[in-house]
N, C-alpha and C positions, 0 to 999 in steps of 0.2 A: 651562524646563518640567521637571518632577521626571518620571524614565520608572517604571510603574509595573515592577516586578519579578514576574516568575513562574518559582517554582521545577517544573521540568519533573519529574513523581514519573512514577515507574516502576512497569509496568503487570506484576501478578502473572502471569498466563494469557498463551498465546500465541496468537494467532492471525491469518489470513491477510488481510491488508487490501485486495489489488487484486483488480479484477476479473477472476475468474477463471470467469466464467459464457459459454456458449458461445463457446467456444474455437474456431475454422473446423478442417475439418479441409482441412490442407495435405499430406498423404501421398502425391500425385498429384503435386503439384510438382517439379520436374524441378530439381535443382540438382547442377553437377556440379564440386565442390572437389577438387579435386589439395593431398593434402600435400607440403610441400617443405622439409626437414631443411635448410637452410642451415649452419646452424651446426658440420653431420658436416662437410661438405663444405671450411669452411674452416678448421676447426681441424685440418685435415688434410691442409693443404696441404704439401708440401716445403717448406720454409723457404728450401734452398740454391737454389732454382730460383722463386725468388717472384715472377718477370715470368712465367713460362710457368703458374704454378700460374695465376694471374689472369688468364691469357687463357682459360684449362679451363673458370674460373669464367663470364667473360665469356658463354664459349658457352653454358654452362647456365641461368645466371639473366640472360641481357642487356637487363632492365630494372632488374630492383633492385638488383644490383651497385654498381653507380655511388651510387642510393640509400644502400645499406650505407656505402661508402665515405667518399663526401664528405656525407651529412646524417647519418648516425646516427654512424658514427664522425670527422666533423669531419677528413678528412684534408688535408694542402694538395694544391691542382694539380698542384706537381712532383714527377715519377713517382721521382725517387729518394729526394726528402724520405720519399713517402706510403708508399714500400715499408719504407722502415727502422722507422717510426709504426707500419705495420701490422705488422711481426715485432716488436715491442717491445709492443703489443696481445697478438698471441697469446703468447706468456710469461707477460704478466701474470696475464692472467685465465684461463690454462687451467687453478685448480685452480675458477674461478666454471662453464668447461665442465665441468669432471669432475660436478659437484654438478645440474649441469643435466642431464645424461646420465643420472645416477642419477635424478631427480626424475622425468624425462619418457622411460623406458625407452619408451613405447607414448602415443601421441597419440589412439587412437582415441574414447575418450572427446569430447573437445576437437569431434574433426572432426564425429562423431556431432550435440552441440549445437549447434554451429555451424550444421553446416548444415540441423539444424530453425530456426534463427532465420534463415536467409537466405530457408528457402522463404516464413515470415510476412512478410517484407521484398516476397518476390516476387508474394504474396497480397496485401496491399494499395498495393503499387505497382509493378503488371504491367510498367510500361514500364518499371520500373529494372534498368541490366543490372546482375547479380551479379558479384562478382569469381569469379575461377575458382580461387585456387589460396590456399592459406596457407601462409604461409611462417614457419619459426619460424628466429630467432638468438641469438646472444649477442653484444649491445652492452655499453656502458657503463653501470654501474648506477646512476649520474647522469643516464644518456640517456633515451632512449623504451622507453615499455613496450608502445605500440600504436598501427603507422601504419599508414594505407591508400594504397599505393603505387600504380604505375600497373602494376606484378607481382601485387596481390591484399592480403591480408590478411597483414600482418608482426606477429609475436609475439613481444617482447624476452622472453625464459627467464626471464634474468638478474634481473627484479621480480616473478619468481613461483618462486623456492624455498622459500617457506613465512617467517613473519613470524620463527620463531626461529633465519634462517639468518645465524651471526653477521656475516658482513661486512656486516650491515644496521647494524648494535651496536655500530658502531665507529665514534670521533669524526666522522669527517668525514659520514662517509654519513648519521650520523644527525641533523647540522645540515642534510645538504640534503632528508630527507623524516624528519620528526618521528613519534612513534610510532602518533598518527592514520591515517598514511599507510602505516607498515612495517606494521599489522593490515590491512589490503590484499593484500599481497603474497605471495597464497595463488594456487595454481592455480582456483581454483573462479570467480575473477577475471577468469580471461582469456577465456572467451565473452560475461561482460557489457560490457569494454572494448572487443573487437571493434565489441561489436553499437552500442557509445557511437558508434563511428568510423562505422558507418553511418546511424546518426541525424543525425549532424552532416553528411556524405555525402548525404541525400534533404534533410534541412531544415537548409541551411547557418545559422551563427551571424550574424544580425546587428548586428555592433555599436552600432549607433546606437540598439541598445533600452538600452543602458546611460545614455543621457541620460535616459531616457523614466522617469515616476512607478514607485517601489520596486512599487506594485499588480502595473502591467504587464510588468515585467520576470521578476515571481514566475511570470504566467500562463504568461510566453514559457517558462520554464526545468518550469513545469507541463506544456507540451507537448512537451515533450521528454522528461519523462519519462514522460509518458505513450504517447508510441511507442517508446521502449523497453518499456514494460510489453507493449505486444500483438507486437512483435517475438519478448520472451521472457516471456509468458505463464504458465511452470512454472516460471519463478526466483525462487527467494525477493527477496521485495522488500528485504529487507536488504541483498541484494546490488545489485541496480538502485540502489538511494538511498545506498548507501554508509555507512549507519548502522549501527550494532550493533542487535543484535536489542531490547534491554530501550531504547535512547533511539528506537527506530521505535513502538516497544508504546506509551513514555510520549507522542509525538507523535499517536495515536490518541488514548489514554484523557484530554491535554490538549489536543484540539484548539479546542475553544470557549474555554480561558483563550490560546491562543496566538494567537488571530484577534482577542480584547478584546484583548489586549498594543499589538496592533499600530492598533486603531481607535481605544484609549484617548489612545496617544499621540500621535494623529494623523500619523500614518508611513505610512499607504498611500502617500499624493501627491508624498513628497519626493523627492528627485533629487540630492539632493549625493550624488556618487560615495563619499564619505568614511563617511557614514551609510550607505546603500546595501550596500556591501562587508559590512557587519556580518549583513547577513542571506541578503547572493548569492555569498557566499567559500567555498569548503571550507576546514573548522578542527576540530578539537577537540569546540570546544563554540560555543555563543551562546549569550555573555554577558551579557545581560540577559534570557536565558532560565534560568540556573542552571547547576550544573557537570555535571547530567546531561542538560541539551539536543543534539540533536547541531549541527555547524556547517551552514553552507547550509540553514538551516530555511526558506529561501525556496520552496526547490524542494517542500517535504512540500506548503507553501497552495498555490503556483498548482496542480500536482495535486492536492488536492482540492477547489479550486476548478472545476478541468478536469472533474470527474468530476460533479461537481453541475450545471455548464453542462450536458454530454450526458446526466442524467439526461432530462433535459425534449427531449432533441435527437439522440434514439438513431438515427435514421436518417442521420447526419452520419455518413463516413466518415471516420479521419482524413487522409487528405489534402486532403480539404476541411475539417477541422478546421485544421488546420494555416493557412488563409488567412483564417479570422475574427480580426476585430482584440481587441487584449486589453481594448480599451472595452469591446468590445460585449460580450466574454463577461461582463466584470464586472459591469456593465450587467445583462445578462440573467440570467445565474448565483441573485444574490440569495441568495449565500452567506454564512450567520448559525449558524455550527454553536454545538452549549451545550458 
């Protein structure tokens, strides 16, 4: 079968594509985040006295601790290997804390966000508890940029000094997150990765939609972003989708040739993981979209796919959005944008 090709053009004008029309208001919502510097706390530890500094720590953070330890920084079991690992840790990267210190002199910003997209978290889904506390560190800049622990909300620094902070630029760092990935690694970043953690958190991943037809898998990854959208509601959608601003503009202005793209060559239905990955992967670009499509173009259709279902279906909230099957939505949607 010859795939038909569509070059993705870039759209002149900017402007806002989610819905952003009655917004609830949430300012009565009670959410109560505690911030927690991690990272003062252990780069600042005595080095000569490393068993006592770690019990100080123990008592302070005695859940994420061990977290820190043995998942973000990979330490072994034994206490005298993981002490020597861990002062060979703080050496290395304390000029990546100094840079971090400097970047993130004041959090309030951060907390401020945050915790208006906890209270939309707590707005449409009352019975979920919030976490209580954010926690920011500096891991390894191979490691995590954003886990939800059974401590709260954990913020690696370390993937958000800004895309021209050179230890990104450097051979090895840059084989393991390609430049796609370093134009991420801005502060502006980390309330929408949080609030990723919470979506994933209320409507866990199931894997088994990965066998399921490329259609259904678009809608799943469309409802997903589509509760990020009402989570954070006042973020640019560039940021939510992970696209630059002019490949999000041309995914507007070409959405009807990228919905033929996909009916032409008959690809809603298929299932080979191999084909699939090309339109449900984060990358660069999609390739048989042009070189200024962005990657994961799957997730742009099943959100606007999403959006076209609840035109007709406004009274669905999304948590009962969330339980409609991606048949039915497709089914009923009857999504044929020009």
């Amino acid at each position: 079968m010859k795939k038909i090709t569509v070059l993705i053009l870039i759209a002149t004008s900017f402007f806002s594509c989610s819905d952003k029309e009655n917004v609830p208001d949430v300012s009565d919502i009670k959410v109560n985040l505690t911030v927690q510097r991690f990272e003062k706390d252990f780069f600042s530890m005595d080095t000569m006295q490393m068993e006592n500094a770690f019990n100080q720590l123990q008592s302070k953070y005695p859940s994420f601790l061990n977290d820190f330890l043995y998942n973000i920084l990979a330490l072994p079991p034994q206490k005298d290997s993981a002490l020597q690992m861990a002062k060979k840790f703080l050496y290395d990267y304390k000029p990546v804390y100094d840079a971090a210190e400097k970047q993130f002199t004041s959090t309030k910003k951060i907390e401020e966000q945050l915790t208006r997209g906890l209270q939309f978290v707590k707005y449409y889904f009352p019975k979920y508890t919030l976490p209580q506390n954010l926690i920011t560190f500096v891991g390894p800049i191979e490691g995590y940029a954003n886990v939800l622990t059974q401590g709260g909300l954990a913020v690696g620094l370390q993937l958000y000094l800004g895309k021209d902070y050179p230890v990104y630029h450097s051979a090895y760092i840059s084989e393991v997150y390609p430049a796609y990935q370093q134009r991420r690694f801005e502060p502006d970043y980390i309330v929408v990765n949080c609030m990723k953690n919470m979506v994933s958190d209320v409507y866990p991943e199931n894997n088994r939609i990965n066998g399921e037809p490329l259609i259904y898998q678009m809608i799943e990854a469309g409802k997903r972003l589509y509760l990020l959208d009402k989570f954070l509601p006042e973020t640019a959608d560039s940021l939510k989708t992970g696209y630059t601003q002019k490949q999000l503009d041309g995914c507007f202005k070409n959405e009807g040739l990228i919905w033929n793209y996909f009916v032409q060559n008959n690809l809603l239905f298929i299932t080979d993981p191999i084909q699939t990955r090309d339109y449900m992967s984060d990358g660069p670009r999609t390739e048989a979209l042009g070189p200024d499509s962005p990657g994961f173009i799957g997730q742009f259709v099943g959100w606007q796919i999403i959006k076209k279902w609840l035109s007709s279906h406004d009274k669905i909230t999304p948590e009962q959005l969330l339980q409609i099957p991606g048949k039915q939505i497709y089914e009923e949607a009857k999504y044929k944008p020009r």
